[in-house]
C-alpha positions in Angstrom: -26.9 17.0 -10.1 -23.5 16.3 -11.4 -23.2 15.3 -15.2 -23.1 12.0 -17.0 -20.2 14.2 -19.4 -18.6 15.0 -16.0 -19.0 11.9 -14.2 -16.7 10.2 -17.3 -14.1 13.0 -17.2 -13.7 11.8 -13.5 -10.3 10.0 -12.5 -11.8 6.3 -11.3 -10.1 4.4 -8.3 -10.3 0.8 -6.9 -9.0 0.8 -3.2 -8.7 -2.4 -2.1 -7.8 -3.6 1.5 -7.7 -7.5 3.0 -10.2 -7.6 6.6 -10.0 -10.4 9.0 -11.8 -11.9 11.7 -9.2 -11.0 14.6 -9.9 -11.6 19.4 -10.5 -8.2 21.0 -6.5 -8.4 21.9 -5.3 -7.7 18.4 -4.9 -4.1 17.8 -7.1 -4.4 14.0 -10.5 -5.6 16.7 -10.7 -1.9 17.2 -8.9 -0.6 13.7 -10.7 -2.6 11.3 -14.4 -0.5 12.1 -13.3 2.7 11.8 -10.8 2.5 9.0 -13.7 0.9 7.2 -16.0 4.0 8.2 -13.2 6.2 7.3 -12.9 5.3 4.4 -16.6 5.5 3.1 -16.9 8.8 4.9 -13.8 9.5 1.9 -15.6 8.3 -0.6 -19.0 10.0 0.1 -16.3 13.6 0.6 -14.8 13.0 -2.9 -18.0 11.8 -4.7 -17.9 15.3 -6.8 -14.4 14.9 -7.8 -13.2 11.4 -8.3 -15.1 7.7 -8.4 -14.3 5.4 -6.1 -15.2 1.3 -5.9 -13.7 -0.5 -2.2 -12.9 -3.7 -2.4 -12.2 -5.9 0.1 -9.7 -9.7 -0.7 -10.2 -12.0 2.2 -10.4 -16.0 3.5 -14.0 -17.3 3.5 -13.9 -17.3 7.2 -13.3 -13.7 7.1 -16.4 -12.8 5.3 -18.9 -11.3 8.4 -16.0 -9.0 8.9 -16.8 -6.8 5.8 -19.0 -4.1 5.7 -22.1 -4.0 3.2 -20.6 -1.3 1.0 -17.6 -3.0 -0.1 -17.6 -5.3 -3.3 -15.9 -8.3 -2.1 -13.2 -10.6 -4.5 -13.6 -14.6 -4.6 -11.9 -15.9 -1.8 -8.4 -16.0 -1.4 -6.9 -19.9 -1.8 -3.8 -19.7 -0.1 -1.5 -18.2 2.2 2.5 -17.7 3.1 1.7 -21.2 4.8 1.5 -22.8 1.3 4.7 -21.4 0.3 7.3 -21.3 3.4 7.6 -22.8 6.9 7.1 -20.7 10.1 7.4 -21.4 13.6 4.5 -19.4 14.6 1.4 -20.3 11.6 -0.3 -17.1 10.5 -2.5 -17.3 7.8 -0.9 -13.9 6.1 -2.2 -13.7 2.3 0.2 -13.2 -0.4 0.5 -9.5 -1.8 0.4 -10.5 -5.3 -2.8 -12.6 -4.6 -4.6 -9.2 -3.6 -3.3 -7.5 -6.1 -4.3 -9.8 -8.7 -7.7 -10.0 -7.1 -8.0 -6.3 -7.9 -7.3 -6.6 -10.9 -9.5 -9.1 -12.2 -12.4 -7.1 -10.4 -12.0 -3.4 -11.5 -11.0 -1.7 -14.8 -10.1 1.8 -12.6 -6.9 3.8 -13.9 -5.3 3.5 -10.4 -5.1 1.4 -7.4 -5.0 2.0 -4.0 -3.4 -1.0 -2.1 -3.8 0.1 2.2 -3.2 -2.0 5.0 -6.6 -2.6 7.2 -5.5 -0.7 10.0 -4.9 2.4 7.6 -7.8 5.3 8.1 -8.4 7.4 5.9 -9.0 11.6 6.5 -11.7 12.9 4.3 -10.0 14.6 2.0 -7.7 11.6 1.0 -8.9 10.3 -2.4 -9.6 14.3 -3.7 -5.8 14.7 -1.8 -4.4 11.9 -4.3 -6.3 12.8 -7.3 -4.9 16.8 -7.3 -1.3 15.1 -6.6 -1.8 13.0 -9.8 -2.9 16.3 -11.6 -0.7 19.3 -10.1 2.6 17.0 -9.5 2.1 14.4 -12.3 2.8 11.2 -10.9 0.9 8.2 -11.1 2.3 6.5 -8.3 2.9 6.8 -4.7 3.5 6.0 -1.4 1.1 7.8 1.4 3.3 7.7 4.8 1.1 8.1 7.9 0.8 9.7 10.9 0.6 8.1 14.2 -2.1 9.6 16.8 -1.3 9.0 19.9 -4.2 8.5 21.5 -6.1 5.1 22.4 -9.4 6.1 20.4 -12.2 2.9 20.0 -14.9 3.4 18.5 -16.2 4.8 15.1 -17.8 8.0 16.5 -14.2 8.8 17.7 -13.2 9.3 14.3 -14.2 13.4 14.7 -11.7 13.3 17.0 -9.0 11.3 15.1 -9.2 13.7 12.1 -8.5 16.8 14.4 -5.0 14.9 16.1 -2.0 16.2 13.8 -0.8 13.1 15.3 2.9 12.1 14.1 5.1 11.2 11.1 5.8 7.6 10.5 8.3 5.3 8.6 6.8 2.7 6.6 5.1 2.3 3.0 1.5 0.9 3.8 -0.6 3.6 1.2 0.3 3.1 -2.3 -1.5 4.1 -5.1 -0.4 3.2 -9.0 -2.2 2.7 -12.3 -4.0 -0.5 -12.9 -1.9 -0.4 -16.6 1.3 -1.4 -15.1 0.0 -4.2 -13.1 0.6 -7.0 -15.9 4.1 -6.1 -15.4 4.4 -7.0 -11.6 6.1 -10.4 -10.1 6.5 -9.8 -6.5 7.0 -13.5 -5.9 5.4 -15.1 -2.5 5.9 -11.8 -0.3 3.3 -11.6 2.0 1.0 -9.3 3.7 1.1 -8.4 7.5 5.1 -8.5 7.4 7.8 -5.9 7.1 8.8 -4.6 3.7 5.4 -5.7 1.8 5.0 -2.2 0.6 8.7 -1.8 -0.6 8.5 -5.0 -2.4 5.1 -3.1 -4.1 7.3 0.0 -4.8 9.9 -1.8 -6.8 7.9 -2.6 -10.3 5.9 0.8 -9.0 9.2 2.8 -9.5 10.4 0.5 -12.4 6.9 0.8 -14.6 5.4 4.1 -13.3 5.6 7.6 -15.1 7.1 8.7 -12.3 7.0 7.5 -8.6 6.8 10.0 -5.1 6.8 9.4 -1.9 4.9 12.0 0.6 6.1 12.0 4.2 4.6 15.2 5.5 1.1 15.1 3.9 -1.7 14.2 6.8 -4.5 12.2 4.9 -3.7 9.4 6.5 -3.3 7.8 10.0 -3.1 4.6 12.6 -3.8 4.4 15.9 -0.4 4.5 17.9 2.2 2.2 17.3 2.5 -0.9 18.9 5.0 -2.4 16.0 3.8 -5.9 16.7 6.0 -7.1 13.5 8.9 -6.4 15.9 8.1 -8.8 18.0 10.2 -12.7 18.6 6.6 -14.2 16.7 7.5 -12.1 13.3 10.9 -12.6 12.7 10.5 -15.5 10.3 8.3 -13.8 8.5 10.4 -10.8 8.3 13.0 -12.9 6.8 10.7 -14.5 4.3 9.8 -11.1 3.1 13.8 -10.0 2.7 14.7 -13.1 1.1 11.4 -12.6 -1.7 12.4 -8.7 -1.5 15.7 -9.5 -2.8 14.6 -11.5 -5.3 11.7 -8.8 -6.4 15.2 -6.1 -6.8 17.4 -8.2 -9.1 14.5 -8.6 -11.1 13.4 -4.7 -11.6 16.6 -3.1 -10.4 18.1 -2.1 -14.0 14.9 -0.7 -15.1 14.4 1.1 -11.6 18.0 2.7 -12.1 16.9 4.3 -15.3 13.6 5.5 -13.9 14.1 7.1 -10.9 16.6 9.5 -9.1 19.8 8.0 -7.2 18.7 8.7 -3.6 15.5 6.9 -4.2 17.5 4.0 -5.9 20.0 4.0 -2.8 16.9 3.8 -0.7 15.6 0.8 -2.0 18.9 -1.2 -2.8 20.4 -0.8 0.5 17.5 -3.1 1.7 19.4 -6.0 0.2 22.6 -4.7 0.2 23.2 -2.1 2.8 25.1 1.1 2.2 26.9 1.6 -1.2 30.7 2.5 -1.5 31.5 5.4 -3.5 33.0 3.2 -6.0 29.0 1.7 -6.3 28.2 5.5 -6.7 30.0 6.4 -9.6 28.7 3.2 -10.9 25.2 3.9 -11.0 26.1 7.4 -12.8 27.4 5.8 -15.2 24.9 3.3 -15.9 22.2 5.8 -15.7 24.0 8.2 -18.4 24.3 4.7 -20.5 20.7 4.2 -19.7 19.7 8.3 -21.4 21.8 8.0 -24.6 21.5 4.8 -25.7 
């Protein structure tokens, strides 16, 4: 039996993901279960080495969807709809919204912030607690792995873990200490859309100890990759999410240029401004040396 003395040496998580009530023709009818599953199967792997609380932020309408063992937020109250006009009406929740919802709910040192079609392997939370400890960072983006294969059904998840499956662009796995959150403003950038998770990165880079990013790592994965946000219906959203991304960058971008190293700065600022000159290079070396002495 493990210790109460052990049990509060423990690192404490809060993952926290946003289910919904979708037909059987959206790809999440068949993600939704078994990320769910997967991610209590992590839970129940890492119960010796870290404690972990799921949470789940949804619309009232979107409440069967959630499984018994997650501890469900008040209702979310609004949507992109409230703050922008789209051609096509999806009811997308606002990030900030479900990371405020988190916050009010747990007192856990970090957050885990996934998209519902993320699974989980079973090593994942043990994985991100010895990254915390061995490469001392406190945040982090998780890329997945694509497998290839059209598995649809919970008790295919055996089969899901043992496909290597394929690296994958995108920040949809992020992980970061609950003490920073007061400090966020991500503005009305919504969930569902491209460049949610960058737009989380920014005050993650700007606030955090010190921020990684893990591409090759494979404790996470989604089934293949229809990249539905591609498609004619998304593009006003995607442009929603720039506009409120650029915003998000002049905010933190000063504090982000001390904090982090210039090819993770480039990374992020091309988003709103594309490649820099070399002129825009110097620059930053500059301001970053400015930034150390002073």
């Amino acid at each position: 039996m493990t210790s109460l003395y052990y049990l509060s040496q423990m690192r404490t998580f809060a993952h926290i993901v946003n289910p919904v009530v979708v037909s059987p023709e959206s790809d999440l009818f068949v993600a939704q279960p078994i990320v769910f599953n997967s991610m209590r199967v992590a839970k129940e792997f890492a119960a010796e080495k870290v404690s972990v609380s799921l949470y789940s932020t949804q619309y009232p309408e979107d409440r069967p969807m959630i499984p018994s063992y997650f501890k469900q937020t008040p209702d979310l109250e609004r949507s992109v709809l409230d703050v922008g006009s789209f051609r096509i009406k999806r009811k997308l929740p606002l990030v900030a919204d479900i990371i405020n919802r988190l916050y009010e709910a747990s007192d856990a040192q970090y957050f885990i912030y996934t998209n519902a079609d993320i699974i989980l392997l079973p090593q994942f939370y043990a994985v991100v607690d010895a990254l915390i400890e061995k490469k001392k960072c406190d945040a982090m983006s998780i890329i997945k792995r694509i497998v290839p294969f059209p598995y649809t059904d919970v008790s295919d998840l055996s089969l899901i873990y043992a496909n290597a499956g394929i690296p994958h662009i995108g920040h949809d796995c992020l992980v970061f200490p609950r003490s920073i959150c007061p400090n966020f403003d991500l503005g009305f950038v919504c969930n569902g859309a491209p460049l949610q998770g960058a737009a989380l990165i920014v005050p993650m880079m700007a606030y955090a100890c010190k921020y990684m990013a893990f591409y090759n790592l494979h404790i996470t994965c989604h089934i293949e990759d229809s990249m539905i946000w591609k498609q004619e219906g998304f593009n006003d959203y995607r442009q929603h999410n720039l506009v409120e991304y650029r915003k998000i960058w002049a905010r933190y971008s000063d504090r982000v240029m001390g904090n982090v190293h210039y090819g993770l700065y480039d990374r992020f600022k091309r988003i709103t401004y594309g490649r820099p000159t070399r002129l825009q290079k110097v620059e930053f070396w500059l301001k970053k040396m400015i930034c150390k002495f002073f």
